[in-house]
C-alpha positions in Angstrom: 0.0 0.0 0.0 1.3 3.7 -1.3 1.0 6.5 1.5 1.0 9.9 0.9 3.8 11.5 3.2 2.6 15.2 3.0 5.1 17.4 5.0 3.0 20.9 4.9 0.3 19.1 6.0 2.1 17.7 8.6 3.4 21.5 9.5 0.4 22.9 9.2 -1.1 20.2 12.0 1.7 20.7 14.2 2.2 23.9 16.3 5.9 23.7 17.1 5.4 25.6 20.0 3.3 22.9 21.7 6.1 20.8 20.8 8.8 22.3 22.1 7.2 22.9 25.5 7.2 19.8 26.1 10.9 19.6 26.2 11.4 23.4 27.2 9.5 25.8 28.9 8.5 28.9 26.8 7.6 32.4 27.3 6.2 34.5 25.4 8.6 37.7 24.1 6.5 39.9 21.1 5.7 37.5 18.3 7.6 34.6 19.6 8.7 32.6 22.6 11.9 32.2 24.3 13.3 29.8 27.0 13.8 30.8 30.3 17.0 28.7 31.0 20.0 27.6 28.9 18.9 24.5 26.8 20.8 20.9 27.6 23.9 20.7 26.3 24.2 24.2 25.8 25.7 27.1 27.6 24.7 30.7 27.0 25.7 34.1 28.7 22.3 35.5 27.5 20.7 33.6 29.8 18.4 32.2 26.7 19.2 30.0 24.2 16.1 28.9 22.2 13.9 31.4 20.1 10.6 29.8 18.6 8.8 31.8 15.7 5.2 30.3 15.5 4.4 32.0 12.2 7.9 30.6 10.8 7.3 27.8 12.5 10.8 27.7 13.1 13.4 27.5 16.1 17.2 28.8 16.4 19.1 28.1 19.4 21.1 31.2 19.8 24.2 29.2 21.9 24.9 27.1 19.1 23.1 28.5 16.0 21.4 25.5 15.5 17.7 26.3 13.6 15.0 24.7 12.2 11.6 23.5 12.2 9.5 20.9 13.6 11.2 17.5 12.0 14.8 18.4 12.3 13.8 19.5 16.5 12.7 16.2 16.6 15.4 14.3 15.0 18.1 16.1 17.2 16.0 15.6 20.4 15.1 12.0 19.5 17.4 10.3 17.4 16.5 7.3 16.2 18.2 4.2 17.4 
């Protein structure tokens, strides 16, 4: 059997938001969300590392510079095995 694998749809259904909160806790700053305390793994003399842009749907870690959007967080928070 052929499935469809649709990614808009997919990142259309997802809110990244939701589903990076579950990993970090975010506050909203203006038209996106920040975390209130240096991600694992990475340091930061901000004092935040992650910046999530809901209308981007899109995340940057501002430690490290690592970015993206819902499928790479997940494959760098959940690597397959």
């Amino acid at each position: 059997m052929n499935q469809h694998f649709d990614v808009d749809m997919m990142k259309a259904q997802i809110d990244i938001v939701d589903l990076i909160s579950r990993d970090e806790p975010l506050q909203k700053y203006g038209d996106t969300y920040r975390s209130g305390h240096v991600t694992a793994g990475h340091g930061s003399k901000s004092g935040t590392c992650l910046d999530v842009c809901p209308p981007k749907q899109v995340y940057l870690c501002r430690s490290c510079g690592e970015s993206g959007d819902i499928f790479s967080y997940e494959q760098q928070r959940r690597p397959l095995s």
